[in-house]
ChimeraX commands (.cxc) that place a marker at each C-alpha (Angstrom):
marker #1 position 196.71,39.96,-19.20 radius 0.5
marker #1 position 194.24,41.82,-16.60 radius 0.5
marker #1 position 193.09,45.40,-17.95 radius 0.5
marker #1 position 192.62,43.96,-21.45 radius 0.5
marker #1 position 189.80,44.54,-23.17 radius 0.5
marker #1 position 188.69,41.43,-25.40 radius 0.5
marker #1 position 189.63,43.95,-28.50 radius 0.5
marker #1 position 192.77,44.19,-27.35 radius 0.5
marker #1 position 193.53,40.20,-26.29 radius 0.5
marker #1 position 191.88,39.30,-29.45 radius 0.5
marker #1 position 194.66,41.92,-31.72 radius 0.5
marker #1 position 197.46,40.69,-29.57 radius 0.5
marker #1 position 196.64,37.16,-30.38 radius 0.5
marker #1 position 196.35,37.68,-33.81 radius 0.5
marker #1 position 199.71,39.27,-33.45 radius 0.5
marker #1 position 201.16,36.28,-32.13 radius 0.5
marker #1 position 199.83,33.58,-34.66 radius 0.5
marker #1 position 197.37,32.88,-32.57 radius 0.5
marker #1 position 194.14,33.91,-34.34 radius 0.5
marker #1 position 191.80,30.90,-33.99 radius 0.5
marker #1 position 192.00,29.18,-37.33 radius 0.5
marker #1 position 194.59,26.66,-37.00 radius 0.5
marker #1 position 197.90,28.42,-37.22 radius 0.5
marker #1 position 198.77,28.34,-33.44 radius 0.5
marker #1 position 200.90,25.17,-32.77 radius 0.5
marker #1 position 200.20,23.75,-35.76 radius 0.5
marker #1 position 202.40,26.52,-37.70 radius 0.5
marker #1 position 205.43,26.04,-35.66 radius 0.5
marker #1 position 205.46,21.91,-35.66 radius 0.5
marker #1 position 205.24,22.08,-39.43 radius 0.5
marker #1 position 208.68,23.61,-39.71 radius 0.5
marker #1 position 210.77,20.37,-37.97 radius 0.5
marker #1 position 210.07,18.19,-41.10 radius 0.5
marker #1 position 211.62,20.53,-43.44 radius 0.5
marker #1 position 208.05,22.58,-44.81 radius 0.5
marker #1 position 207.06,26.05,-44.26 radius 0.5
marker #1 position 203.03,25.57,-43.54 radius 0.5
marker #1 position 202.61,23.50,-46.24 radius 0.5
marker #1 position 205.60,24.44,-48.60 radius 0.5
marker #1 position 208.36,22.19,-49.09 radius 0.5
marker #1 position 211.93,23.46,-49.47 radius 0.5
marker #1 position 214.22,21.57,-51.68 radius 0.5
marker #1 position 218.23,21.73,-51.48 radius 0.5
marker #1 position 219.30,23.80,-54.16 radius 0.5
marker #1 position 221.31,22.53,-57.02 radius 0.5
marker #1 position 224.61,22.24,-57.88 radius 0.5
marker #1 position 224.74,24.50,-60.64 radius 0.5
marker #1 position 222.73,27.34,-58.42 radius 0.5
marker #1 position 225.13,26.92,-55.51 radius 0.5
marker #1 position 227.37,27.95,-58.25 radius 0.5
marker #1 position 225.91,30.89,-59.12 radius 0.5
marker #1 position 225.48,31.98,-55.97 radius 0.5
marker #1 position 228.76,31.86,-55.28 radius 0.5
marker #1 position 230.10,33.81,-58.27 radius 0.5
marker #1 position 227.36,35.99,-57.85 radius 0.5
marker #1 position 228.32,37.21,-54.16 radius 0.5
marker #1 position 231.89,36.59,-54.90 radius 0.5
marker #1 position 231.40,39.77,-57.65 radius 0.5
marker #1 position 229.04,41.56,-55.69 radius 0.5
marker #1 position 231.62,41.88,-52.37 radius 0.5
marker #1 position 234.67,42.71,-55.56 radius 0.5
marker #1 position 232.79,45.05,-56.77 radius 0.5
marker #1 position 232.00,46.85,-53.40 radius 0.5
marker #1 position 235.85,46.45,-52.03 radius 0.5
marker #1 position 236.86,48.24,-56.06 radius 0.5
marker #1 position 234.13,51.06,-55.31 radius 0.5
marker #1 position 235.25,51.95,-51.57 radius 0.5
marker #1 position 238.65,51.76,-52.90 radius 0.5
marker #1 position 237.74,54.23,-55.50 radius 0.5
marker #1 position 234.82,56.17,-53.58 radius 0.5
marker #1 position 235.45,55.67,-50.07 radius 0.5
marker #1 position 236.91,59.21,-49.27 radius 0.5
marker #1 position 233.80,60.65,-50.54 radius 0.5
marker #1 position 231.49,58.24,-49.29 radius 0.5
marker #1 position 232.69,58.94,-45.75 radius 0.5
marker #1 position 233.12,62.54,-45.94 radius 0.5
marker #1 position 236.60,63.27,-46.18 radius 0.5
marker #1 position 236.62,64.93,-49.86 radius 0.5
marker #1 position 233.76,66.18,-51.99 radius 0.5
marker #1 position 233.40,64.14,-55.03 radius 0.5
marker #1 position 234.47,67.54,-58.14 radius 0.5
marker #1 position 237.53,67.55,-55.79 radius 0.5
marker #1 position 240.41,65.33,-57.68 radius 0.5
marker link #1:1,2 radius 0.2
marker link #1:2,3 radius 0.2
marker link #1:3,4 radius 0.2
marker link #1:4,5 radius 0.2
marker link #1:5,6 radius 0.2
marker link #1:6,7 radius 0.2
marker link #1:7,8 radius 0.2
marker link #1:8,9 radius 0.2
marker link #1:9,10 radius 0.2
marker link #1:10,11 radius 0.2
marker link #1:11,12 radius 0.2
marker link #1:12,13 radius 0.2
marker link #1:13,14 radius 0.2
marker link #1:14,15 radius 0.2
marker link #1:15,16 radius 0.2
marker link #1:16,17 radius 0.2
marker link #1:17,18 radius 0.2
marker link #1:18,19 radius 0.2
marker link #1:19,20 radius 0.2
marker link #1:20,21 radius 0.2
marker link #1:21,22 radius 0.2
marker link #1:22,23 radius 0.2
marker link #1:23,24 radius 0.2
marker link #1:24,25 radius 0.2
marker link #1:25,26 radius 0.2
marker link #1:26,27 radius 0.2
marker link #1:27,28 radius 0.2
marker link #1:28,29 radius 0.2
marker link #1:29,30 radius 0.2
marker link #1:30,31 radius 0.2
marker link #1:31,32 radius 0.2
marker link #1:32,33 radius 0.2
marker link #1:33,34 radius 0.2
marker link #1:34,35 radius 0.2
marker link #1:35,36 radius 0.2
marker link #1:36,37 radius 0.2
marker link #1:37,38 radius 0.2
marker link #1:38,39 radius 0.2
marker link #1:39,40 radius 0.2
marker link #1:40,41 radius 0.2
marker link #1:41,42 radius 0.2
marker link #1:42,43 radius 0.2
marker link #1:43,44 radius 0.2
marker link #1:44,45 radius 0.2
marker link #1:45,46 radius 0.2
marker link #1:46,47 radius 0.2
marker link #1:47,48 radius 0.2
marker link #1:48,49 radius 0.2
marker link #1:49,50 radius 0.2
marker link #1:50,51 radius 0.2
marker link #1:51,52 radius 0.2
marker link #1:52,53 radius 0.2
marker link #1:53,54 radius 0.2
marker link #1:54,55 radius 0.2
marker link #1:55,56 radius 0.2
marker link #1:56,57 radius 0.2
marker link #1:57,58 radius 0.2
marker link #1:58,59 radius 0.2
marker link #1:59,60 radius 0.2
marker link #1:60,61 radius 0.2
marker link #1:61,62 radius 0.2
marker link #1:62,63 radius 0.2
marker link #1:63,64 radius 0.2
marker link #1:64,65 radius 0.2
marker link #1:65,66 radius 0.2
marker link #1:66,67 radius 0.2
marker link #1:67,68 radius 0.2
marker link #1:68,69 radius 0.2
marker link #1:69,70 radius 0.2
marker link #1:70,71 radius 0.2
marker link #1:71,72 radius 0.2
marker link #1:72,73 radius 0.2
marker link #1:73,74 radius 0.2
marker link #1:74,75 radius 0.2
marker link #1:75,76 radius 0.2
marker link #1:76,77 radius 0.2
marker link #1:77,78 radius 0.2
marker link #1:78,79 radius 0.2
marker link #1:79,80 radius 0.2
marker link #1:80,81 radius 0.2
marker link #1:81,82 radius 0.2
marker link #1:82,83 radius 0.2
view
C-alpha cells in the first residue's frame, strides 16, 4: 500500500472491517458458531417453513398467470389498448 496517505489507509480499513475497535477477526470467527456478532439465529419453525412455502409457491403462480396474460406487452411485442 505505498503512495497512501494515512487518510486514505485509515478509509480503506474502515472499508474492510478493519477500523480498530474490535470488529477485525473477531467479526468473522463469530459467524462459525451459528451468531451474527452477537445475534443468534434460530431454525425457523415448522409452521413458518410453511408459510414460506405457500407464500413463494403463490408468488412464482402468480408471476407464470401474469406473463401468460401480459408477457406480449411486457416484452414489446403488442401495446397494451391493442386486443
Amino acid at each position: 500500500m505505498s503512495g497512501m496517505g494515512p487518510g486514505m489507509l485509515k478509509a480503506s480499513r474502515a472499508l474492510l472491517g478493519e477500523a480498530g475497535h474490535g470488529h477485525g477477526h473477531e467479526y468473522v470467527k463469530s459467524n462459525i458458531a451459528g451468531k451474527y456478532n452477537g445475534v443468534v439465529i434460530h431454525p425457523p419453525k415448522p409452521w413458518q417453513r410453511r408459510a414460506a412455502t405457500f407464500f413463494g409457491a403463490t408468488t412464482c403462480l402468480w408471476l407464470m398467470w401474469r406473463c401468460k396474460e401480459d408477457g406480449a406487452v411486457f416484452l414489446g411485442l403488442r401495446h397494451p389498448w391493442e386486443h
